[in-house]
Structure formats: C-alpha cells, structure tokens
VOKE-717731 format. One record per residue: chain; x, y, z of N, C-alpha, C in turn; residue in one letter; residue number from 1. Coordinates in steps of 0.02 Angstrom, whole numbers, plus 50000, padded with zeros to 5 digits. Atoms other than C-alpha are relative to their C-alpha. Example, Ala and Ser with C-alpha at 12.3 -4.5 7.8 and 13.67 -1.06 7.14 Angstrom:
<atom><mol>A</mol><n_px>50045</n_px><n_py>49941</n_py><n_pz>50000</n_pz><ca_px>50615</ca_px><ca_py>49775</ca_py><ca_pz>50390</ca_pz><c_px>50045</c_px><c_py>50060</c_py><c_pz>50000</c_pz><type>a</type><seq>1</seq></atom>
<atom><mol>A</mol><n_px>49958</n_px><n_py>49941</n_py><n_pz>49997</n_pz><ca_px>50684</ca_px><ca_py>49947</ca_py><ca_pz>50357</ca_pz><c_px>49961</c_px><c_py>50055</c_py><c_pz>50037</c_pz><type>s</type><seq>2</seq></atom>
This chain:
<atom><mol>A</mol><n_px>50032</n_px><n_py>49996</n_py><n_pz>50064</n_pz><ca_px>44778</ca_px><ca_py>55339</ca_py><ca_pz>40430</ca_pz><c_px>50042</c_px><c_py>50042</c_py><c_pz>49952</c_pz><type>x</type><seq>1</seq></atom>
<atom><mol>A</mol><n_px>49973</n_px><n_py>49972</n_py><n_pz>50043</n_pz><ca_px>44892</ca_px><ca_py>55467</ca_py><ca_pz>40350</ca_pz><c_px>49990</c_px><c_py>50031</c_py><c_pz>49957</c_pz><type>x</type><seq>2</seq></atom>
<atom><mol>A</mol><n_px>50014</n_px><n_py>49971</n_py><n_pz>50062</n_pz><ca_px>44861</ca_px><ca_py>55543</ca_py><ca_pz>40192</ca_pz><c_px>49933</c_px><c_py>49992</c_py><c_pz>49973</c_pz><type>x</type><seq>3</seq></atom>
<atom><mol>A</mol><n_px>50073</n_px><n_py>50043</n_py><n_pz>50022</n_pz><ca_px>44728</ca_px><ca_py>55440</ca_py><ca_pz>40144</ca_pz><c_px>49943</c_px><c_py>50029</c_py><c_pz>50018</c_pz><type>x</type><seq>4</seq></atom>
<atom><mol>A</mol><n_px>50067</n_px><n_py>49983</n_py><n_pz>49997</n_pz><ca_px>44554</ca_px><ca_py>55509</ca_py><ca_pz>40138</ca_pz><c_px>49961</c_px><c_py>49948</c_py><c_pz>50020</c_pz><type>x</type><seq>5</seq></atom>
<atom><mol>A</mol><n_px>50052</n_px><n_py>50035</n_py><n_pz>49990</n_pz><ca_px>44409</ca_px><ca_py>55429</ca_py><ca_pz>40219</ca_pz><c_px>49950</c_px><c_py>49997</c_py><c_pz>49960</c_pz><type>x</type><seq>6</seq></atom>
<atom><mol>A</mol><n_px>50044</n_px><n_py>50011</n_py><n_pz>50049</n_pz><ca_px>44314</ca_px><ca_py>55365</ca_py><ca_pz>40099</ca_pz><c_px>49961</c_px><c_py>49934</c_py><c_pz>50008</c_pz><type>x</type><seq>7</seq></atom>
<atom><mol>A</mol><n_px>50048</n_px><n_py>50069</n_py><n_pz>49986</n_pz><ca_px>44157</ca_px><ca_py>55238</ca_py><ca_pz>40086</ca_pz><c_px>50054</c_px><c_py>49930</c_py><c_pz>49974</c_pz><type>x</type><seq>8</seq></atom>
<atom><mol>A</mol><n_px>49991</n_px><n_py>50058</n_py><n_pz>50027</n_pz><ca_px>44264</ca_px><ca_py>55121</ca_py><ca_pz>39995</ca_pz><c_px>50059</c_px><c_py>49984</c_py><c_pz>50059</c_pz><type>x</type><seq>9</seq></atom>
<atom><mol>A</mol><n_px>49973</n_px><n_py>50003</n_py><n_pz>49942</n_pz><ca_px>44389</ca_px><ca_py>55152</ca_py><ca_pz>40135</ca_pz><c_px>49985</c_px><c_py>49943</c_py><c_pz>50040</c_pz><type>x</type><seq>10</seq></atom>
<atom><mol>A</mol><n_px>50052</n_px><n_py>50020</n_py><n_pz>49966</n_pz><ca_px>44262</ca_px><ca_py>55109</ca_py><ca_pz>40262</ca_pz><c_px>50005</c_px><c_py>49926</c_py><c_pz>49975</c_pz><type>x</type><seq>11</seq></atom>
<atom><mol>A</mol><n_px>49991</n_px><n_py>50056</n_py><n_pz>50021</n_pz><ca_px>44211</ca_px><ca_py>54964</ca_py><ca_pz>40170</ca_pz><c_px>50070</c_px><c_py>49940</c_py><c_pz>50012</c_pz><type>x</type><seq>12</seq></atom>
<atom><mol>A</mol><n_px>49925</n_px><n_py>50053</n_py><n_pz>49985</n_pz><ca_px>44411</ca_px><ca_py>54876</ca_py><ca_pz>40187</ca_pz><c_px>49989</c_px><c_py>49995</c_py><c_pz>50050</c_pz><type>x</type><seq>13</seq></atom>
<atom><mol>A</mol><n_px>50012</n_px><n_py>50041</n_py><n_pz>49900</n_pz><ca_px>44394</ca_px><ca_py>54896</ca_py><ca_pz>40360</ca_pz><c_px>49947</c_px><c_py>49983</c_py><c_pz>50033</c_pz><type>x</type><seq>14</seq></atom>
<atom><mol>A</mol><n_px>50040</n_px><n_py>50029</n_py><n_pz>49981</n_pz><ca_px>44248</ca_px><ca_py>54835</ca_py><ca_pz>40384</ca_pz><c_px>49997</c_px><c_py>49930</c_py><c_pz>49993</c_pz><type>x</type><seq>15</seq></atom>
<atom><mol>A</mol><n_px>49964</n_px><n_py>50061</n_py><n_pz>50004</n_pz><ca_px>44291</ca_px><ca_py>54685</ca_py><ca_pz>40285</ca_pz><c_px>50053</c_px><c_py>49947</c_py><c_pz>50046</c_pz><type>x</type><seq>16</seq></atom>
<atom><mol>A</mol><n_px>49959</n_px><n_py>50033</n_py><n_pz>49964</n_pz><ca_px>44447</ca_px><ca_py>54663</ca_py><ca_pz>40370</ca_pz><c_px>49985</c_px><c_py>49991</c_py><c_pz>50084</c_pz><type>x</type><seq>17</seq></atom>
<atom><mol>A</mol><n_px>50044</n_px><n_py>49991</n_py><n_pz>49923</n_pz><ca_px>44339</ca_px><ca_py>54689</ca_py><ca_pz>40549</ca_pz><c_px>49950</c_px><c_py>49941</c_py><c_pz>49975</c_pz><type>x</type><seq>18</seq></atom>
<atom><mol>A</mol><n_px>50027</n_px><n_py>50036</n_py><n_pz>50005</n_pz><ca_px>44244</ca_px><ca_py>54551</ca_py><ca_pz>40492</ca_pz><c_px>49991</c_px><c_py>49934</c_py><c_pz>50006</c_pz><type>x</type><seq>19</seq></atom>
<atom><mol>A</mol><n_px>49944</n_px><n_py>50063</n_py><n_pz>50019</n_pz><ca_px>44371</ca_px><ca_py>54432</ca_py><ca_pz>40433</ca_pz><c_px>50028</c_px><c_py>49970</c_py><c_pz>50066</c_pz><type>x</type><seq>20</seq></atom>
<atom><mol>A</mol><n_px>50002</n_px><n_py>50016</n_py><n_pz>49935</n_pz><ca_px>44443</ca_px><ca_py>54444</ca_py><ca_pz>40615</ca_pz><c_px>49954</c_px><c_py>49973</c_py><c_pz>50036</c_pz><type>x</type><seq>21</seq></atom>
<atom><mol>A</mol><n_px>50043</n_px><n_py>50026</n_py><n_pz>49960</n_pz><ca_px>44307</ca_px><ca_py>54425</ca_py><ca_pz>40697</ca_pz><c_px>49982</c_px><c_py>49916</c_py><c_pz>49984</c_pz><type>x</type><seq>22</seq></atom>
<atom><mol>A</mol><n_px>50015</n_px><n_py>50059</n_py><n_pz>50011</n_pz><ca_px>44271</ca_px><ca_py>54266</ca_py><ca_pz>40593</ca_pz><c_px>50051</c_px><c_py>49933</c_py><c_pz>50029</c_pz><type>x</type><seq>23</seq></atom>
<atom><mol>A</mol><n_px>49928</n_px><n_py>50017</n_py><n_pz>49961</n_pz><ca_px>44443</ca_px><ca_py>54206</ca_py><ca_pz>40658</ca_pz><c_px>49988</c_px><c_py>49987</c_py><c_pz>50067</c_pz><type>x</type><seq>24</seq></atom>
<atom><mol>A</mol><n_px>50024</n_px><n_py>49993</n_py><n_pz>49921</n_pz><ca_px>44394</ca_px><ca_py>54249</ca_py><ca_pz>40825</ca_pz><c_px>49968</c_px><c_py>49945</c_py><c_pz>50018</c_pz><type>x</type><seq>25</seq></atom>
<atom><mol>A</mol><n_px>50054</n_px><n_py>50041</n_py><n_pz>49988</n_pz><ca_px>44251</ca_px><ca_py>54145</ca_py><ca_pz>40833</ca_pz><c_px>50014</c_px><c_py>49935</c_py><c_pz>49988</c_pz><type>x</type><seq>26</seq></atom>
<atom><mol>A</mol><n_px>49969</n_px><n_py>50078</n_py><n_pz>50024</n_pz><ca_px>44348</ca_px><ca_py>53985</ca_py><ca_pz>40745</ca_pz><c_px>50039</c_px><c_py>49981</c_py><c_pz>50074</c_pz><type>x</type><seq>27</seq></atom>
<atom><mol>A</mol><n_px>49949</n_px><n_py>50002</n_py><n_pz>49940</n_pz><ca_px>44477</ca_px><ca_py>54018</ca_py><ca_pz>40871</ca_pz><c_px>49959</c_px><c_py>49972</c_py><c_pz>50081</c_pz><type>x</type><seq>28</seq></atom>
<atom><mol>A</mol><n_px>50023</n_px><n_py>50016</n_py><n_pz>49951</n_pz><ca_px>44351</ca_px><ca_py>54022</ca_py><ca_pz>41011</ca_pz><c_px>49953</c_px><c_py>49918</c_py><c_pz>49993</c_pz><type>x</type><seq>29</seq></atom>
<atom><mol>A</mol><n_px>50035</n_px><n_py>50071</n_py><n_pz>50020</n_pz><ca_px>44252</ca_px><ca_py>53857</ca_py><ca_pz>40949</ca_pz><c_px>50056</c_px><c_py>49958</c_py><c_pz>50028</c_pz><type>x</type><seq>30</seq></atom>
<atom><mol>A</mol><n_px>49949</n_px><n_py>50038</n_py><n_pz>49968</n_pz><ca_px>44422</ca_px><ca_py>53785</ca_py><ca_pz>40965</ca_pz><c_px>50017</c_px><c_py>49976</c_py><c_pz>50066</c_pz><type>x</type><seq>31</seq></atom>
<atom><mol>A</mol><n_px>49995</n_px><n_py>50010</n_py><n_pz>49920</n_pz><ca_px>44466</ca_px><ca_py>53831</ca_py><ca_pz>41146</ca_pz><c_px>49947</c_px><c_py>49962</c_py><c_pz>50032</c_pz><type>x</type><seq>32</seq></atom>
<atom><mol>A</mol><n_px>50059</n_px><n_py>50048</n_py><n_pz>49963</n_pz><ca_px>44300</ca_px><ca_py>53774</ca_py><ca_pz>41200</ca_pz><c_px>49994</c_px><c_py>49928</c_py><c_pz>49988</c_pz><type>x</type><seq>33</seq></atom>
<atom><mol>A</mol><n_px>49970</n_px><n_py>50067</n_py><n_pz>50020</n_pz><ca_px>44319</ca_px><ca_py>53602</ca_py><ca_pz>41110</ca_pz><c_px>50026</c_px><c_py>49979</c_py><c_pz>50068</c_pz><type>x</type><seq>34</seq></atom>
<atom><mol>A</mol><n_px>49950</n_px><n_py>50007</n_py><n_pz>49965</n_pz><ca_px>44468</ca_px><ca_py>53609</ca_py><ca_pz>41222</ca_pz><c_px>49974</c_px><c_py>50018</c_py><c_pz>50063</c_pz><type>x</type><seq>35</seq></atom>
<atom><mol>A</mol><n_px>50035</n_px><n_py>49974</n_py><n_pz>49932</n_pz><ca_px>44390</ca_px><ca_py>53652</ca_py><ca_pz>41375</ca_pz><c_px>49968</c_px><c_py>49942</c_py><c_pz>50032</c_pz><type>x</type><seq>36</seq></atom>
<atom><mol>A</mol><n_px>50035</n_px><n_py>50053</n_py><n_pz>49995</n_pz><ca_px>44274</ca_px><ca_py>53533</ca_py><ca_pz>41352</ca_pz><c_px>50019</c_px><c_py>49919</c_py><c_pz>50008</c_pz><type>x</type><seq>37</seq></atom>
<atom><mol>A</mol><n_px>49973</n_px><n_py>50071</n_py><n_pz>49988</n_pz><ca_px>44366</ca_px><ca_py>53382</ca_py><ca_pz>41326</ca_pz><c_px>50058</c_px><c_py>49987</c_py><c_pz>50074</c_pz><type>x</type><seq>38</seq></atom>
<atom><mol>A</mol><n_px>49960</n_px><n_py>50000</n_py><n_pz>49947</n_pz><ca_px>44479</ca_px><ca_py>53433</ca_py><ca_pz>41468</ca_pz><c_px>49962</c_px><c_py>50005</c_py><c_pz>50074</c_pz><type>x</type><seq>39</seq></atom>
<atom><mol>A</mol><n_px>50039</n_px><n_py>49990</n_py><n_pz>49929</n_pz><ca_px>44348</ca_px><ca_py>53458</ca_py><ca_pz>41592</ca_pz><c_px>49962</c_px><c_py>49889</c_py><c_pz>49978</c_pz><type>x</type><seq>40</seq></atom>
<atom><mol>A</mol><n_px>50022</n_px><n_py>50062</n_py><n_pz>50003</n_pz><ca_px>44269</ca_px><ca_py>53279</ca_py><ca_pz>41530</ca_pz><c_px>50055</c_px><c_py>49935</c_py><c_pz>50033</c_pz><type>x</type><seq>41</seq></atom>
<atom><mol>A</mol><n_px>49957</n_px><n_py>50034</n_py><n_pz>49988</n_pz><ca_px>44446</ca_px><ca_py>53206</ca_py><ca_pz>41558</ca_pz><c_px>50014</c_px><c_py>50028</c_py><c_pz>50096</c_pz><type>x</type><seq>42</seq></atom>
<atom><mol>A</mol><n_px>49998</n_px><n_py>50007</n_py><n_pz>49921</n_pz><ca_px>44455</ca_px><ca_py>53285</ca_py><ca_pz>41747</ca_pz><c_px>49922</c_px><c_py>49949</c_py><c_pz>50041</c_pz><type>x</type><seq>43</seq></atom>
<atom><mol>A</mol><n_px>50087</n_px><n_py>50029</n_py><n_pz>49934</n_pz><ca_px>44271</ca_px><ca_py>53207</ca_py><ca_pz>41800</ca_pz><c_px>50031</c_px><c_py>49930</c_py><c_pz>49976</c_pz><type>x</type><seq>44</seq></atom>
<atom><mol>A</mol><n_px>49987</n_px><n_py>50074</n_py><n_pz>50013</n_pz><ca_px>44354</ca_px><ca_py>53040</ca_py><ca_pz>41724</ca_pz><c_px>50044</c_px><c_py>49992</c_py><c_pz>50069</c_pz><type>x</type><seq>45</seq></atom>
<atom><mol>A</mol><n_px>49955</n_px><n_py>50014</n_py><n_pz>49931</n_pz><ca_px>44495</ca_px><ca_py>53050</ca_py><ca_pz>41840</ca_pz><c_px>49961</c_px><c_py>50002</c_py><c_pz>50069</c_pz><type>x</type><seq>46</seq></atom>
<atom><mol>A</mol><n_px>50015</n_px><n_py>49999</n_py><n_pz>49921</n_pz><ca_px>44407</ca_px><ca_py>53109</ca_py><ca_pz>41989</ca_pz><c_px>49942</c_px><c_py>49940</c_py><c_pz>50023</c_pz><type>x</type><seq>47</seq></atom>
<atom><mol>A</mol><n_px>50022</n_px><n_py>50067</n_py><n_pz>49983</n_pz><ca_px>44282</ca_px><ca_py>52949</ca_py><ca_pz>41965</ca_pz><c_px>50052</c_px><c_py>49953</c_py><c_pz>50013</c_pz><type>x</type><seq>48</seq></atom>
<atom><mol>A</mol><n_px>49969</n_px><n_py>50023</n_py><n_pz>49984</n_pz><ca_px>44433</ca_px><ca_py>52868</ca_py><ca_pz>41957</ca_pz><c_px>50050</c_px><c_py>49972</c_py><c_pz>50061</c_pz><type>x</type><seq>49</seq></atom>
<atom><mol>A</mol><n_px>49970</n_px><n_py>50005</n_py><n_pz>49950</n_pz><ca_px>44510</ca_px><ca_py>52909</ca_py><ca_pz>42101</ca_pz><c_px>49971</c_px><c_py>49976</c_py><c_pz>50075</c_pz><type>x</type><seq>50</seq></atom>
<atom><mol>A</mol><n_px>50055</n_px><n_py>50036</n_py><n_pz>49917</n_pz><ca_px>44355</ca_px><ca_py>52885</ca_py><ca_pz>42216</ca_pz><c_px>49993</c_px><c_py>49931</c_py><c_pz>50007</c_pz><type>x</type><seq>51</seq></atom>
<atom><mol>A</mol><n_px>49976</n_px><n_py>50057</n_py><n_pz>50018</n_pz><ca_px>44376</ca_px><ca_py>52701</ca_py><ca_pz>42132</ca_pz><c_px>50041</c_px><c_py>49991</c_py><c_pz>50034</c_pz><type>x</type><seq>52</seq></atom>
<atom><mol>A</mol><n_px>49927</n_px><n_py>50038</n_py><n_pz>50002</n_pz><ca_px>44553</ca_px><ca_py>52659</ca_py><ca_pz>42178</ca_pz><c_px>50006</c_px><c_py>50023</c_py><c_pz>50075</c_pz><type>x</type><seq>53</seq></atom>
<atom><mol>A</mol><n_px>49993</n_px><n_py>49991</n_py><n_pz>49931</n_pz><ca_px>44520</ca_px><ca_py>52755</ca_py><ca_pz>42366</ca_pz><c_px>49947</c_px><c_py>49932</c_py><c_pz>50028</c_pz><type>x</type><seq>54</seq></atom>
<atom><mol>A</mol><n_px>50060</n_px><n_py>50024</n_py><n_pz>49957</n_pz><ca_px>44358</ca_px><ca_py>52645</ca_py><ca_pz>42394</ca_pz><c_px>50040</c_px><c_py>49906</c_py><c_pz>49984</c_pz><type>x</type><seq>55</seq></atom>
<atom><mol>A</mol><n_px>49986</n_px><n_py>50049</n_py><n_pz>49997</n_pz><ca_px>44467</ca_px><ca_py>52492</ca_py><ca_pz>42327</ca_pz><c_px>50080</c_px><c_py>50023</c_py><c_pz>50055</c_pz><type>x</type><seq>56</seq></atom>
<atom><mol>A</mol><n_px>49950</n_px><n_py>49997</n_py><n_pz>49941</n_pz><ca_px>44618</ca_px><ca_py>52530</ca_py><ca_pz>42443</ca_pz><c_px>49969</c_px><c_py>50000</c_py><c_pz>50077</c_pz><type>x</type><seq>57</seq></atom>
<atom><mol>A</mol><n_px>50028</n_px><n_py>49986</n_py><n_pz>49930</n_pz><ca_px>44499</ca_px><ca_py>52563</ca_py><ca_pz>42602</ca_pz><c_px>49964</c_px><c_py>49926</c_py><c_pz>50009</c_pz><type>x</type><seq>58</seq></atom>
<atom><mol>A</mol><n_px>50015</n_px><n_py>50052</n_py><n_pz>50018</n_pz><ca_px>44431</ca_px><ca_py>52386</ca_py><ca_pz>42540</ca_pz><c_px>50072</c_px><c_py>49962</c_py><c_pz>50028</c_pz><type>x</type><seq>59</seq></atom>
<atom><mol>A</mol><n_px>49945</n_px><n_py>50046</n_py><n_pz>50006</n_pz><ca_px>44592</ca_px><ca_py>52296</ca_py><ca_pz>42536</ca_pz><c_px>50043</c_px><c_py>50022</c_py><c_pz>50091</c_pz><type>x</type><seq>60</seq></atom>
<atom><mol>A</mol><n_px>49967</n_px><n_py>49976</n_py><n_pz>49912</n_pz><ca_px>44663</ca_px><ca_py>52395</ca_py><ca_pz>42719</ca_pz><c_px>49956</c_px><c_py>49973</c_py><c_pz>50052</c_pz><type>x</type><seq>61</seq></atom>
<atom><mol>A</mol><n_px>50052</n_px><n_py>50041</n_py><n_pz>49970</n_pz><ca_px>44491</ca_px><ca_py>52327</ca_py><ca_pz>42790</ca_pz><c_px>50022</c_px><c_py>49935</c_py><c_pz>50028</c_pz><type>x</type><seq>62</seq></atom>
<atom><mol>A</mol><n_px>49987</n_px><n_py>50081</n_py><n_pz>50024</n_pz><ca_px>44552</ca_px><ca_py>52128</ca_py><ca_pz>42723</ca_pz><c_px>50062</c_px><c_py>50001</c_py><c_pz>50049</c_pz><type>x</type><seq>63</seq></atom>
<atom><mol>A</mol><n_px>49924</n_px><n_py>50037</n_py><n_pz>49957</n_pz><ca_px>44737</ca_px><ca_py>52140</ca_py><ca_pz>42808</ca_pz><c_px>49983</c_px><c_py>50033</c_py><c_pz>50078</c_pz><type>x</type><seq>64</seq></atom>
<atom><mol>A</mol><n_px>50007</n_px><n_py>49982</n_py><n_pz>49942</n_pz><ca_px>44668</ca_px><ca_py>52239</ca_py><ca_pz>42940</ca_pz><c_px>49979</c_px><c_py>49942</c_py><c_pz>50036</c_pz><type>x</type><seq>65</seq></atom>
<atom><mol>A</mol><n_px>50027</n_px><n_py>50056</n_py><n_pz>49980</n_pz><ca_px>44551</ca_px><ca_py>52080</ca_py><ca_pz>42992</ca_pz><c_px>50075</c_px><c_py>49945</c_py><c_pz>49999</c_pz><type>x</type><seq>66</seq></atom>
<atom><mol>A</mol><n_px>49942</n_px><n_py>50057</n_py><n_pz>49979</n_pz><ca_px>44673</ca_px><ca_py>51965</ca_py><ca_pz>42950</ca_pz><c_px>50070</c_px><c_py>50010</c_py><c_pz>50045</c_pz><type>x</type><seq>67</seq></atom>
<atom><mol>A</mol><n_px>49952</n_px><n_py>49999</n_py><n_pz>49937</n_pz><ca_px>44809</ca_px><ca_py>52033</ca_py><ca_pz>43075</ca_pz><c_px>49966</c_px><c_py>49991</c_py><c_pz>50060</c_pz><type>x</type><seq>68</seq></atom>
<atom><mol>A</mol><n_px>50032</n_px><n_py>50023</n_py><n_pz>49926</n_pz><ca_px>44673</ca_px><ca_py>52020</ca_py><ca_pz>43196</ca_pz><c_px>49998</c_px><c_py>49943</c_py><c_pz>50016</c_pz><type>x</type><seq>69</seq></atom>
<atom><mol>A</mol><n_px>50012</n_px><n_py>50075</n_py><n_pz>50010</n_pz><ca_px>44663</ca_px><ca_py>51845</ca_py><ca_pz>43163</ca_pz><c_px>50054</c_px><c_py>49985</c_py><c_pz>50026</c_pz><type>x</type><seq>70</seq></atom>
<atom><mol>A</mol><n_px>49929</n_px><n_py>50032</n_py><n_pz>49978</n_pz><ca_px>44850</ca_px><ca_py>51823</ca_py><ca_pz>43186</ca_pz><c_px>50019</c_px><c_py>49996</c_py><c_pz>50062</c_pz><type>x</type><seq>71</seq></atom>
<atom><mol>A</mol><n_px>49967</n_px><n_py>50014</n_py><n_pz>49900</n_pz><ca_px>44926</ca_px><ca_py>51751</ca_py><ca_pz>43352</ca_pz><c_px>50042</c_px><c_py>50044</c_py><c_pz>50015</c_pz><type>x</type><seq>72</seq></atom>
C-alpha cells in the first residue's frame, strides 16, 4: 500500500476491483462447467458406443464361429 492512506474511497476501489474479479471468476467458472459438461456427455456417448461395436463383434465371432463348425 505505501504512502497511501486508507481511506473509504480507498476501500471502495478495492472493493470494486474484488468484485469485478469475482464476476470474472464466475464467467470463467460457467465456462469450465459448460465444458465439463459437454465432455462428460461426449464420454457416456462413446462408452454406449463401445458396448455397441463389442455386442456387434461377439455377434459376428458367434456367425464364423458356427460356420467353421459347419465346415468339413
């Protein structure tokens, strides 16, 4: 602080500027969460996805499985 006297009007700037941040803060955090959010929506996509493409591969290993049984 330096030289400067504490004064209400003081006070006042930094309270302002403690305010201003904070309002920042809170944009900032809206943001991340956004981001959170759409990134957690995009893992439950994939991981339906993947239980998909296992339950069609265990499908299709089934099909040649049979059909080598078949074979002479």
């Amino acid at each position: 602080m330096g030289d400067r006297p504490v004064t209400l009007d003081f006070l006042a700037e930094q309270q302002a500027t403690i305010l201003t941040e904070l309002r920042t803060m809170r944009d900032d955090l809206l943001v991340v969460s956004a981001i959170l959010m759409r990134l957690d929506g995009t893992v439950s996509g994939l991981v339906q996805e993947v239980r998909a493409m296992h339950s069609q591969h265990a499908r299709l290993s089934n099909r040649v499985r049979a059909l080598e049984e078949k074979a002479p």
